[in-house]
N, CA, C and O atoms as a Maestro MAE file, in Angstrom:
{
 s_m_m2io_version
 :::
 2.0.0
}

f_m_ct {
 s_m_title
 :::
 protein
 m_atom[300] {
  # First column is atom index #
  i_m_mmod_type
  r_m_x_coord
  r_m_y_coord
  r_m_z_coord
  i_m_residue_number
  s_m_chain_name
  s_m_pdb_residue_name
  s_m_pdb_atom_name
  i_m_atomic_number
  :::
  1 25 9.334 3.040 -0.414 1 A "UNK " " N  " 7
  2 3 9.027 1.930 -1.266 1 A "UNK " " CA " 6
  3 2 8.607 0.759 -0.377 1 A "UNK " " C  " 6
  4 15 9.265 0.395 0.598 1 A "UNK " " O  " 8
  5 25 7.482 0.202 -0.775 2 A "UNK " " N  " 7
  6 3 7.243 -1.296 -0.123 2 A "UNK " " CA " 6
  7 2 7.262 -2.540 -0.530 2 A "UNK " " C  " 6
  8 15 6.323 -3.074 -1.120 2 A "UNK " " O  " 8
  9 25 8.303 -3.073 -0.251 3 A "UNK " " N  " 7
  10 3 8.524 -4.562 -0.325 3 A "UNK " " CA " 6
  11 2 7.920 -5.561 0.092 3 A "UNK " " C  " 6
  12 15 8.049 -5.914 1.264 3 A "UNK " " O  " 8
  13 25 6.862 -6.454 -1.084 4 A "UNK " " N  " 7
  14 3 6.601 -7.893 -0.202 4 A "UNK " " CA " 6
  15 2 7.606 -8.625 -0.454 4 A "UNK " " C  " 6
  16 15 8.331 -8.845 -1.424 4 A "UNK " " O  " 8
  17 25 7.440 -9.225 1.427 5 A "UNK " " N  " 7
  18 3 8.616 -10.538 1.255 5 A "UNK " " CA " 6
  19 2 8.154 -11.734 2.100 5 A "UNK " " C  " 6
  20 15 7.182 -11.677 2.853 5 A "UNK " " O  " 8
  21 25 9.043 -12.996 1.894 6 A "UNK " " N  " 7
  22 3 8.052 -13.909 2.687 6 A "UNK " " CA " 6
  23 2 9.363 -14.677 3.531 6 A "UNK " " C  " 6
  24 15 10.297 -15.244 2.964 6 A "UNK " " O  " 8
  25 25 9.220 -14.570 4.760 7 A "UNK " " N  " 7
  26 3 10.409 -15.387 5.630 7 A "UNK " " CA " 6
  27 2 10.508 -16.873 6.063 7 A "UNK " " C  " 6
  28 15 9.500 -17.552 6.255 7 A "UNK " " O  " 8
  29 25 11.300 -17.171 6.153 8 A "UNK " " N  " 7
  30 3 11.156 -18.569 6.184 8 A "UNK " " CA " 6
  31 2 12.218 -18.870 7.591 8 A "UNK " " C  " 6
  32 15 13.447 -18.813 7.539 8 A "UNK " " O  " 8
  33 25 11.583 -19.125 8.553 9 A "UNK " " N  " 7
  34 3 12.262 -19.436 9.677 9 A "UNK " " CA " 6
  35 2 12.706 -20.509 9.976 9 A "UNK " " C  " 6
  36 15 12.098 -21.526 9.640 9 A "UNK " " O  " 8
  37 25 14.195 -20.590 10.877 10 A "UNK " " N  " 7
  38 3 14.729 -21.802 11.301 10 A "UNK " " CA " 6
  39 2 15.471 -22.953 10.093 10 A "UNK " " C  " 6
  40 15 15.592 -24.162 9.895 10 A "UNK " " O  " 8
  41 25 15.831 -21.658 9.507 11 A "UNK " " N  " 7
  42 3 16.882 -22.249 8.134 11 A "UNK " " CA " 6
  43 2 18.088 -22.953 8.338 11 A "UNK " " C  " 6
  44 15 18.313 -23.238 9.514 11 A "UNK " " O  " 8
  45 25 18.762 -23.239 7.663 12 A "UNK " " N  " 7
  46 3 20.016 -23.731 7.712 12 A "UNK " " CA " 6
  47 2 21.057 -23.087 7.609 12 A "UNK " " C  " 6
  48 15 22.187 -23.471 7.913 12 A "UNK " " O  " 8
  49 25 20.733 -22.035 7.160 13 A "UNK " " N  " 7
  50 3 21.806 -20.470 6.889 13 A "UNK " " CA " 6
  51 2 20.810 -19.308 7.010 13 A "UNK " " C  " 6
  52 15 19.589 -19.410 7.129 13 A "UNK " " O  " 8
  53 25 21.521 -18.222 6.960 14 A "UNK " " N  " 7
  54 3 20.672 -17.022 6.443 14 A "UNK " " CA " 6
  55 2 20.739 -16.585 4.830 14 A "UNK " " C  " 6
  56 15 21.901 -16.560 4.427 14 A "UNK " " O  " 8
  57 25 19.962 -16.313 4.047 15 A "UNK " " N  " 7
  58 3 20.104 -15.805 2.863 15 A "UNK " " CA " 6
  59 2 18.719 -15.348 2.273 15 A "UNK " " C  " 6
  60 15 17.606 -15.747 2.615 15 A "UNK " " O  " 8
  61 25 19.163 -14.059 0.931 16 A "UNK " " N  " 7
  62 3 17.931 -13.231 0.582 16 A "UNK " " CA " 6
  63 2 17.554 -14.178 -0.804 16 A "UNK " " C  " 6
  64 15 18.690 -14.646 -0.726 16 A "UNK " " O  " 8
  65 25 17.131 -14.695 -1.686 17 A "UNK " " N  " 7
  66 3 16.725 -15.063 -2.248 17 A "UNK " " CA " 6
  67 2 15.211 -14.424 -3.260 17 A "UNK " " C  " 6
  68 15 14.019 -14.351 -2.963 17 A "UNK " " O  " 8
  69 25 15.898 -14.091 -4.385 18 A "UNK " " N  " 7
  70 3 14.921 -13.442 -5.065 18 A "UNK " " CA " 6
  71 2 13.958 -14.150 -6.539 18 A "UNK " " C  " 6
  72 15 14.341 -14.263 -7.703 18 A "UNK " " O  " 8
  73 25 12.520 -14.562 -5.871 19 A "UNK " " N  " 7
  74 3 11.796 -15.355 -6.746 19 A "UNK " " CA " 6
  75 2 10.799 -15.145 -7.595 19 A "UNK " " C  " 6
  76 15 9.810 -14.975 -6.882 19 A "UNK " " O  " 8
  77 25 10.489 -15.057 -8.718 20 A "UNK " " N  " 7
  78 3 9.263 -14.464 -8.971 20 A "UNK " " CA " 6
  79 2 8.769 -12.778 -9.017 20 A "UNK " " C  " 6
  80 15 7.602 -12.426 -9.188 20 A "UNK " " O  " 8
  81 25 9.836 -11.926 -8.842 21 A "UNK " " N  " 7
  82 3 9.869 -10.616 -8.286 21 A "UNK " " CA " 6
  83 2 9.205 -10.583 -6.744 21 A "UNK " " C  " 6
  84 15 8.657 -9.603 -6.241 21 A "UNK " " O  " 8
  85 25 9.343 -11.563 -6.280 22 A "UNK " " N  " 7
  86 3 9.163 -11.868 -4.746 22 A "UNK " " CA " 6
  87 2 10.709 -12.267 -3.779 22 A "UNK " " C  " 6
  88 15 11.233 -13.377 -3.690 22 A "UNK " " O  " 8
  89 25 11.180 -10.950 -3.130 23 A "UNK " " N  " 7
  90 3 12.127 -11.211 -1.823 23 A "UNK " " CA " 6
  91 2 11.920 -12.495 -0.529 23 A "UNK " " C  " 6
  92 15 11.524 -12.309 0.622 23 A "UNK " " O  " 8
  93 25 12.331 -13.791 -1.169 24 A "UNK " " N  " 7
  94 3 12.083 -14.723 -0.149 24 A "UNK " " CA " 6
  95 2 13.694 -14.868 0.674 24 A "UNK " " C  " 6
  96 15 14.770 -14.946 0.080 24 A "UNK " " O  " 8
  97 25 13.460 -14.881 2.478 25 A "UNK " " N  " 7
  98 3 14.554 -14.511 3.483 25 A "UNK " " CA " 6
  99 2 14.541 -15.622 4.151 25 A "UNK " " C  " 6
  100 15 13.490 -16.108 4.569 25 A "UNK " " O  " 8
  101 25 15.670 -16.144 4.330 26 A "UNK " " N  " 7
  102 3 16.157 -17.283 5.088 26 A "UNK " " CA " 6
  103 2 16.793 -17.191 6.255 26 A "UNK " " C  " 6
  104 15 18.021 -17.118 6.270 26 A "UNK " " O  " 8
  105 25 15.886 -17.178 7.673 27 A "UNK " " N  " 7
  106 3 17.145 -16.841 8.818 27 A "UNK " " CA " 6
  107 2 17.134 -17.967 9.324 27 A "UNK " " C  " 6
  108 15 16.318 -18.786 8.902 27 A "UNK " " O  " 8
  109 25 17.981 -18.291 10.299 28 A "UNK " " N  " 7
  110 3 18.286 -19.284 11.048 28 A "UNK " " CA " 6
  111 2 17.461 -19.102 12.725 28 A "UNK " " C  " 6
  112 15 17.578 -20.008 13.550 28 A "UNK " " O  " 8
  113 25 16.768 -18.002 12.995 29 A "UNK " " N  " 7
  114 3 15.810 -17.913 14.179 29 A "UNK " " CA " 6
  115 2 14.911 -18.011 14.386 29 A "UNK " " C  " 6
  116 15 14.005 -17.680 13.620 29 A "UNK " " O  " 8
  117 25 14.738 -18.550 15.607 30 A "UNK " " N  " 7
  118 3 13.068 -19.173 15.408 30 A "UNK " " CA " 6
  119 2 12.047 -17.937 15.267 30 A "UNK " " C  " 6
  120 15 12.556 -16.890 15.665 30 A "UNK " " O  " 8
  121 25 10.628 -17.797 14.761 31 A "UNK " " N  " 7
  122 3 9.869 -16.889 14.726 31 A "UNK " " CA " 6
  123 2 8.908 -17.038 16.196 31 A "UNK " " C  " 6
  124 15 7.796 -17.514 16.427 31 A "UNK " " O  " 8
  125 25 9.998 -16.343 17.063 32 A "UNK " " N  " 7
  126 3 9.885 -15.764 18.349 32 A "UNK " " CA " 6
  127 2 9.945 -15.090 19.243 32 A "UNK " " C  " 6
  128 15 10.983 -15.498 19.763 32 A "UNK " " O  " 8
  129 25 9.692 -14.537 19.677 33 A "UNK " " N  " 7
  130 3 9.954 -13.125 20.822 33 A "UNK " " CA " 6
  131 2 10.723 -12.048 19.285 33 A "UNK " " C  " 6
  132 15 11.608 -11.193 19.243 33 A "UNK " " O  " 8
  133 25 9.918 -12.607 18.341 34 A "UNK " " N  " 7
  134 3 10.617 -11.148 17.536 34 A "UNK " " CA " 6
  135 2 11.637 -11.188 17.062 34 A "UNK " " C  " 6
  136 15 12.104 -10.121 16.663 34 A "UNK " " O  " 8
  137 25 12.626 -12.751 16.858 35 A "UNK " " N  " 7
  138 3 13.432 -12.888 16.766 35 A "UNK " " CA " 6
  139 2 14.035 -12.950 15.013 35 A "UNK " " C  " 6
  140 15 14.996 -12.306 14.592 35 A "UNK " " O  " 8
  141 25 13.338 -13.717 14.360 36 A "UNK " " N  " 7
  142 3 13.534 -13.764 13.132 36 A "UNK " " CA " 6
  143 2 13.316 -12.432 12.680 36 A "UNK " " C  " 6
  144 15 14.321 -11.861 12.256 36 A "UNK " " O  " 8
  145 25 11.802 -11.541 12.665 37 A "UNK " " N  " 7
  146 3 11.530 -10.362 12.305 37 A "UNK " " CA " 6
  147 2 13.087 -9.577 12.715 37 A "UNK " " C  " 6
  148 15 13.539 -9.061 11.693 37 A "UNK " " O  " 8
  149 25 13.830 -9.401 13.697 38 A "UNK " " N  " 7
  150 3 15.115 -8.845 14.066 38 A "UNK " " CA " 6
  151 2 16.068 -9.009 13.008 38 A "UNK " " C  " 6
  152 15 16.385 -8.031 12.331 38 A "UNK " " O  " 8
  153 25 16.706 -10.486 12.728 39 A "UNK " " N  " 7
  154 3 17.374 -11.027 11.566 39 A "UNK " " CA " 6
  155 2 16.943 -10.361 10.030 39 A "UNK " " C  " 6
  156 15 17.551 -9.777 9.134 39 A "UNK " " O  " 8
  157 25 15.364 -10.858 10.304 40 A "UNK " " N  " 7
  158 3 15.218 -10.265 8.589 40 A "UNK " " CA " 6
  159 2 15.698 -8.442 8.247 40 A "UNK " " C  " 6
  160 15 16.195 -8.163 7.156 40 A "UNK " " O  " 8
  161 25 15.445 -7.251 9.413 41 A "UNK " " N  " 7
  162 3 15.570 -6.584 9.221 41 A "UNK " " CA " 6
  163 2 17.278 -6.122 8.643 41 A "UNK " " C  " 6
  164 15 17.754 -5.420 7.751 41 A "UNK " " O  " 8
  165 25 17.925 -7.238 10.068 42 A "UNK " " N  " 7
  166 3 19.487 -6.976 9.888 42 A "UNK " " CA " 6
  167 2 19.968 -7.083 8.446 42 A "UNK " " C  " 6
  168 15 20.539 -6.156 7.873 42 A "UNK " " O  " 8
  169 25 19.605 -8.721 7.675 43 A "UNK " " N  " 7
  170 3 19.657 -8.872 6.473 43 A "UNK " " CA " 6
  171 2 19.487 -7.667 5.494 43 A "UNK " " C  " 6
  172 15 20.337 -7.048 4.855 43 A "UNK " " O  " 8
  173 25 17.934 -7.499 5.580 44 A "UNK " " N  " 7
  174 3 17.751 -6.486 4.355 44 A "UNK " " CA " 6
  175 2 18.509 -5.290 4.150 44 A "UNK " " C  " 6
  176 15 18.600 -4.638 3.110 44 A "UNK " " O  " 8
  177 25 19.194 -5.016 5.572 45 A "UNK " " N  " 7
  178 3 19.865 -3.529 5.793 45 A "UNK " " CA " 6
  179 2 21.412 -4.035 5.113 45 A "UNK " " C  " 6
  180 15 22.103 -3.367 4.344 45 A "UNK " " O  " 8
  181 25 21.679 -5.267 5.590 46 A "UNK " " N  " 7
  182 3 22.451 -5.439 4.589 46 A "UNK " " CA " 6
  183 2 22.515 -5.471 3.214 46 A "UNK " " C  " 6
  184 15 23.080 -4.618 2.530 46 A "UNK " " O  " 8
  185 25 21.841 -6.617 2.729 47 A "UNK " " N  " 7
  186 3 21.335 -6.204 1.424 47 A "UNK " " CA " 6
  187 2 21.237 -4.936 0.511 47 A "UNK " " C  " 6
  188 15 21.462 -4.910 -0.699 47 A "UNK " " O  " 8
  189 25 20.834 -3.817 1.365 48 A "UNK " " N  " 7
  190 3 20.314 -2.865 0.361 48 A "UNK " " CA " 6
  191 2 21.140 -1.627 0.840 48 A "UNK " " C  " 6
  192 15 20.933 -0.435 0.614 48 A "UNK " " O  " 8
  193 25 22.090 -2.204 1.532 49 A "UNK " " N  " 7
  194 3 23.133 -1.272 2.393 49 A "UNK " " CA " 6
  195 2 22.720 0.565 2.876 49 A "UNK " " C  " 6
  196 15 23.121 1.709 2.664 49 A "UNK " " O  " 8
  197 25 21.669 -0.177 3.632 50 A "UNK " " N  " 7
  198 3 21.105 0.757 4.677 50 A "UNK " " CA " 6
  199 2 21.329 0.441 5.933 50 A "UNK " " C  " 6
  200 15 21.725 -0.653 6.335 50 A "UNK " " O  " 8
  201 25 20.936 1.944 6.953 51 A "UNK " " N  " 7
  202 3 21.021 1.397 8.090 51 A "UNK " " CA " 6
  203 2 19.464 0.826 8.672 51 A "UNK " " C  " 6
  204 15 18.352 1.242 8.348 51 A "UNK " " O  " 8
  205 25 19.931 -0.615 9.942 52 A "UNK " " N  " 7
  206 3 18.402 -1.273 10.135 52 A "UNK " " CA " 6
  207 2 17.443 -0.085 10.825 52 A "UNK " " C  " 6
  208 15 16.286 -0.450 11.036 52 A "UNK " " O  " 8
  209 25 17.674 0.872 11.088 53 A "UNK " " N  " 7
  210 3 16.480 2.363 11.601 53 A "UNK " " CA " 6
  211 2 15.574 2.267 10.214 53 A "UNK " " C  " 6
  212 15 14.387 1.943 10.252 53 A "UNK " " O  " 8
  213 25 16.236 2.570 9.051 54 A "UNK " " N  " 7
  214 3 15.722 2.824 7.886 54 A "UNK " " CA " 6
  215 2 14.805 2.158 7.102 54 A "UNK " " C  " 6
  216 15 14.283 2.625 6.089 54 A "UNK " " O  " 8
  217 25 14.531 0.626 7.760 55 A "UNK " " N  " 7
  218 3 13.767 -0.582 7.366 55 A "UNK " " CA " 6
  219 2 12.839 -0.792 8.253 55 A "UNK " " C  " 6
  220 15 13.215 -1.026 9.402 55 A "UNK " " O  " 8
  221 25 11.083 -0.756 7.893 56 A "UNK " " N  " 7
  222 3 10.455 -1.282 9.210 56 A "UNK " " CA " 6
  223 2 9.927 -2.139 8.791 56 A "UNK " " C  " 6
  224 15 10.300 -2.308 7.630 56 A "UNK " " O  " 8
  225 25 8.780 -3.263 9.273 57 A "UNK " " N  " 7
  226 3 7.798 -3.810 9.215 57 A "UNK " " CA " 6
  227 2 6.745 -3.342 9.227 57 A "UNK " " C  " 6
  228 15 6.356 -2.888 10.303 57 A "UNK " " O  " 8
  229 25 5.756 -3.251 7.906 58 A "UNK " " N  " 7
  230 3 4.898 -2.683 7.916 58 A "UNK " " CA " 6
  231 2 3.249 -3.337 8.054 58 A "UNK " " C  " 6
  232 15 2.235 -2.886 8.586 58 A "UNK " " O  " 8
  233 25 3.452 -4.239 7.523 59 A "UNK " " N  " 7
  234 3 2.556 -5.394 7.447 59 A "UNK " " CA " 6
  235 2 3.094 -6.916 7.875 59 A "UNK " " C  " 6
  236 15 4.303 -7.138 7.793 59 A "UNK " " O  " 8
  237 25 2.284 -7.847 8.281 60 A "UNK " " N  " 7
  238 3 2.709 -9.108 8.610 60 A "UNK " " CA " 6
  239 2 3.523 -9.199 10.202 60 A "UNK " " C  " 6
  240 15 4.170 -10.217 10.446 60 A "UNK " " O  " 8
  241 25 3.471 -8.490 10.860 61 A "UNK " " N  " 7
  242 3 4.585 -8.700 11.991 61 A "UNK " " CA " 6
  243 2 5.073 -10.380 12.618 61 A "UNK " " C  " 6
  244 15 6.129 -10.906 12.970 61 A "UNK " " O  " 8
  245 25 3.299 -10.893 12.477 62 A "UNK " " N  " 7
  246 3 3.729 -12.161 12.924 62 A "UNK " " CA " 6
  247 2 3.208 -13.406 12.024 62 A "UNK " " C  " 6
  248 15 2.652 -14.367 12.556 62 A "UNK " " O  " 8
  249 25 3.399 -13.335 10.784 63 A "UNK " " N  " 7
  250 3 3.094 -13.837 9.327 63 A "UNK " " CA " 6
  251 2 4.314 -14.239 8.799 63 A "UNK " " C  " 6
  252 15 5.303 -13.773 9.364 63 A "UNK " " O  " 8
  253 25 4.537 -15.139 7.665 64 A "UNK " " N  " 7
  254 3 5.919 -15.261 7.069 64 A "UNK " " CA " 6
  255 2 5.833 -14.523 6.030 64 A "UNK " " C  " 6
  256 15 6.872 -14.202 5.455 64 A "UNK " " O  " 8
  257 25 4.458 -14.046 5.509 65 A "UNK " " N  " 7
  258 3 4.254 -12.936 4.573 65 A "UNK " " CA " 6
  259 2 4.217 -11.668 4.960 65 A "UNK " " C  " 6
  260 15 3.332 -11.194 5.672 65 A "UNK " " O  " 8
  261 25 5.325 -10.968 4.438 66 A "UNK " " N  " 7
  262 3 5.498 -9.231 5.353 66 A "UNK " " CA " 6
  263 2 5.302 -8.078 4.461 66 A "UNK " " C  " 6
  264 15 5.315 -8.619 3.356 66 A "UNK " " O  " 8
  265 25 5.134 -6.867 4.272 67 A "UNK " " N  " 7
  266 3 5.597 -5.920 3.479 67 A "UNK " " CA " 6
  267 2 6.260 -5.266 4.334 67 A "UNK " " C  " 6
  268 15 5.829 -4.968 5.448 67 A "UNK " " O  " 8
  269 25 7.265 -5.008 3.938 68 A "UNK " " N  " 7
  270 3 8.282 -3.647 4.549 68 A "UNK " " CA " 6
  271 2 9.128 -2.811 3.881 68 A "UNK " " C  " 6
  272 15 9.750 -2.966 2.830 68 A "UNK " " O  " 8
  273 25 9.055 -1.891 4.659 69 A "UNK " " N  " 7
  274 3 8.457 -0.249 4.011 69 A "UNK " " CA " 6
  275 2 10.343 -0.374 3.986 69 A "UNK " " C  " 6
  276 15 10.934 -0.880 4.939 69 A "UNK " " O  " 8
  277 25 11.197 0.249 2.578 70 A "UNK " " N  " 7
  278 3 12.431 1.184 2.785 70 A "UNK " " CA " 6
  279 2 12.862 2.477 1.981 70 A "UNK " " C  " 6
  280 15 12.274 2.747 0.933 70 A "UNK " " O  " 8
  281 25 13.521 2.994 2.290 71 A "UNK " " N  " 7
  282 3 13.696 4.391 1.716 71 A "UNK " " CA " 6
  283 2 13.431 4.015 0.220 71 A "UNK " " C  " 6
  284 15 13.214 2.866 -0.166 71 A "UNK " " O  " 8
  285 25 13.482 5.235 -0.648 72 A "UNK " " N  " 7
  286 3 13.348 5.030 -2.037 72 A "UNK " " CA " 6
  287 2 14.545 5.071 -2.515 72 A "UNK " " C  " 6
  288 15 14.711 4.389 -3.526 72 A "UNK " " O  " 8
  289 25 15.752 5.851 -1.986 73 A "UNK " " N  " 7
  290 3 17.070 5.938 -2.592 73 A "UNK " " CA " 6
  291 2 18.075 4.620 -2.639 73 A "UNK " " C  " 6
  292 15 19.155 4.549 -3.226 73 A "UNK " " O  " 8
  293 25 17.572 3.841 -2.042 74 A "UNK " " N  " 7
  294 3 18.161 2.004 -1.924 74 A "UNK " " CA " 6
  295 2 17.595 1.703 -3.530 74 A "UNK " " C  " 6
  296 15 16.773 2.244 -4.270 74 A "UNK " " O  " 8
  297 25 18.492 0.559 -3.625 75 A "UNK " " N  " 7
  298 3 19.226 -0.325 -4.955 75 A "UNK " " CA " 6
  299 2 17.772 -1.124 -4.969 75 A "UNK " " C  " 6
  300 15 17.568 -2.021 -5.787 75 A "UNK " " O  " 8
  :::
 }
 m_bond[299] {
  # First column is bond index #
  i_m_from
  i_m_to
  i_m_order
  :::
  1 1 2 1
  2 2 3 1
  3 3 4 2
  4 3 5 1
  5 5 6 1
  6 6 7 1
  7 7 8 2
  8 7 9 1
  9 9 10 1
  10 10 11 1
  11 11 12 2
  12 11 13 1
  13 13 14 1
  14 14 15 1
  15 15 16 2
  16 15 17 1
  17 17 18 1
  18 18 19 1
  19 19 20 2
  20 19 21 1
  21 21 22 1
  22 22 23 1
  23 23 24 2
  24 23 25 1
  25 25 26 1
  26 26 27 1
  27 27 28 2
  28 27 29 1
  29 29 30 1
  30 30 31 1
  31 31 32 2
  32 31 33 1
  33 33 34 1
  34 34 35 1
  35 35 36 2
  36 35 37 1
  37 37 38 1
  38 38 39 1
  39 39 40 2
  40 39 41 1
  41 41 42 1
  42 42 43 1
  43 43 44 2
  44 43 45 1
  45 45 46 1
  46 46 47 1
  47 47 48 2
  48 47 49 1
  49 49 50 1
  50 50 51 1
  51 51 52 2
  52 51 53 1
  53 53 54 1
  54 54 55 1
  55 55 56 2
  56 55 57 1
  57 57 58 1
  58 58 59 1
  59 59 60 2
  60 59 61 1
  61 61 62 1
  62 62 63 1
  63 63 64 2
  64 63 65 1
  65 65 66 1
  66 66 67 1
  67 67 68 2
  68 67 69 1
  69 69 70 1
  70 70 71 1
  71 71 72 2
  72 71 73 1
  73 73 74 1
  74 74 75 1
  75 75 76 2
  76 75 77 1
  77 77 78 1
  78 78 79 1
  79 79 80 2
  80 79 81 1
  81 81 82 1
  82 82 83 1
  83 83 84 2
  84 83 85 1
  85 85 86 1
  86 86 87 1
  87 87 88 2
  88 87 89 1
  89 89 90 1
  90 90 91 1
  91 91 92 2
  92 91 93 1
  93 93 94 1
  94 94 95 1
  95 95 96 2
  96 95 97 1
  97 97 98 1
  98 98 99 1
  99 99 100 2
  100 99 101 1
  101 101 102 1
  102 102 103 1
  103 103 104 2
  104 103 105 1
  105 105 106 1
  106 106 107 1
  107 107 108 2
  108 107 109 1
  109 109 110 1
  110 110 111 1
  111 111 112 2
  112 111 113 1
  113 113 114 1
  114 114 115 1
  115 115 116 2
  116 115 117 1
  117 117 118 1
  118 118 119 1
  119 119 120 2
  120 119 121 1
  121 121 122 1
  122 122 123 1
  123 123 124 2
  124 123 125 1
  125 125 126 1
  126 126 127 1
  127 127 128 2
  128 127 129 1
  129 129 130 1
  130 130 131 1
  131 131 132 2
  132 131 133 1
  133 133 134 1
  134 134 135 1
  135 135 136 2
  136 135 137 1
  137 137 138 1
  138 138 139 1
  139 139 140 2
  140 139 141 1
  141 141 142 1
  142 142 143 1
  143 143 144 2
  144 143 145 1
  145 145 146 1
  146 146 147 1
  147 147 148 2
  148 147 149 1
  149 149 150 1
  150 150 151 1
  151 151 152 2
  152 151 153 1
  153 153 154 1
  154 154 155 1
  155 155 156 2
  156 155 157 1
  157 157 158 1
  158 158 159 1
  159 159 160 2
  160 159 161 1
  161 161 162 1
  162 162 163 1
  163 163 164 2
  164 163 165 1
  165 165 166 1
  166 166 167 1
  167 167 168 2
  168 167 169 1
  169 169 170 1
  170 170 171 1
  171 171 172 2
  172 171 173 1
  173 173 174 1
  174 174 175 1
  175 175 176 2
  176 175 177 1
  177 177 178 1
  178 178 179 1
  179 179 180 2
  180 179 181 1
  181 181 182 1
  182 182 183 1
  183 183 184 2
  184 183 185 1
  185 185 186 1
  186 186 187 1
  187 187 188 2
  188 187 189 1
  189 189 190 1
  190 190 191 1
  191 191 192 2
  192 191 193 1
  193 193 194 1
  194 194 195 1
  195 195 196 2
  196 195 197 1
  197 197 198 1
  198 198 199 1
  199 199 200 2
  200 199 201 1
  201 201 202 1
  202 202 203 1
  203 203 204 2
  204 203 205 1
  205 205 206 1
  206 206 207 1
  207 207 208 2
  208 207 209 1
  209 209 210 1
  210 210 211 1
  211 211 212 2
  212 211 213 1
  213 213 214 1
  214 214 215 1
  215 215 216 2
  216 215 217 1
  217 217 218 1
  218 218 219 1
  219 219 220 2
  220 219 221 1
  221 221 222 1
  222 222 223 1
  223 223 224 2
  224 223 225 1
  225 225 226 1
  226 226 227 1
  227 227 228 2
  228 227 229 1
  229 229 230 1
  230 230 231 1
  231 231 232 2
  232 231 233 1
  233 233 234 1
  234 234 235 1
  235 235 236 2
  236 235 237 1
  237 237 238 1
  238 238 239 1
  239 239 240 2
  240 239 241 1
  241 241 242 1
  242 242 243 1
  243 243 244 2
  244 243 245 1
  245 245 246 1
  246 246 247 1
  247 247 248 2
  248 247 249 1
  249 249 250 1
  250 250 251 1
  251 251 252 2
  252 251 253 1
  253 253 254 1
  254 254 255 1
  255 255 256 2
  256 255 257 1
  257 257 258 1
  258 258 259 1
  259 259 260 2
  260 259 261 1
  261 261 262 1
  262 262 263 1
  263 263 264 2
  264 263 265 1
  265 265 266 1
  266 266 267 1
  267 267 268 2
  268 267 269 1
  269 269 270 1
  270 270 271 1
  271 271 272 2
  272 271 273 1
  273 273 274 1
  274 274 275 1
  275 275 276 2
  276 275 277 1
  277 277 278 1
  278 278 279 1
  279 279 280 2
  280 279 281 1
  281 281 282 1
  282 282 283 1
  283 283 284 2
  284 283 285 1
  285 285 286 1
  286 286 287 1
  287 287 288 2
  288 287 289 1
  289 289 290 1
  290 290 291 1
  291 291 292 2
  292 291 293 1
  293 293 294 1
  294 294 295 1
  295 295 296 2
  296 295 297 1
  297 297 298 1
  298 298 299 1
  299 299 300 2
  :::
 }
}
């Protein structure tokens, strides 16, 4: 299944936030050396209580607009 989502870096907290049938992600890292993209994955694996192997980036790597790809058997 592919998820668009849109990240929002250098938050005040982390949190998933769901708008519009759009997944908007709140990390607290800067979008650097890969750093936020890292967070968002951790998040979503939380979220959808998978492990982060199971979540990639499929589109957007260095965009705040992403699609990423996760299993179909997640919530």
């Amino acid at each position: 299944m592919i998820l668009d989502i849109r990240v929002v870096p250098r938050a005040s907290r982390d949190k998933i936030l769901e708008e519009n049938g759009l997944l908007k992600i709140y990390v607290t890292r800067p979008a650097q050396d890969g750093l936020a993209n890292a967070r968002v994955i951790e998040l979503l694996a939380e979220y959808f209580q998978l492990k982060k192997y199971e979540i990639r980036i499929v589109k957007g790597q260095r965009s705040r607009n992403k699609s990423v790809q996760i299993p179909d058997h997640a919530k």
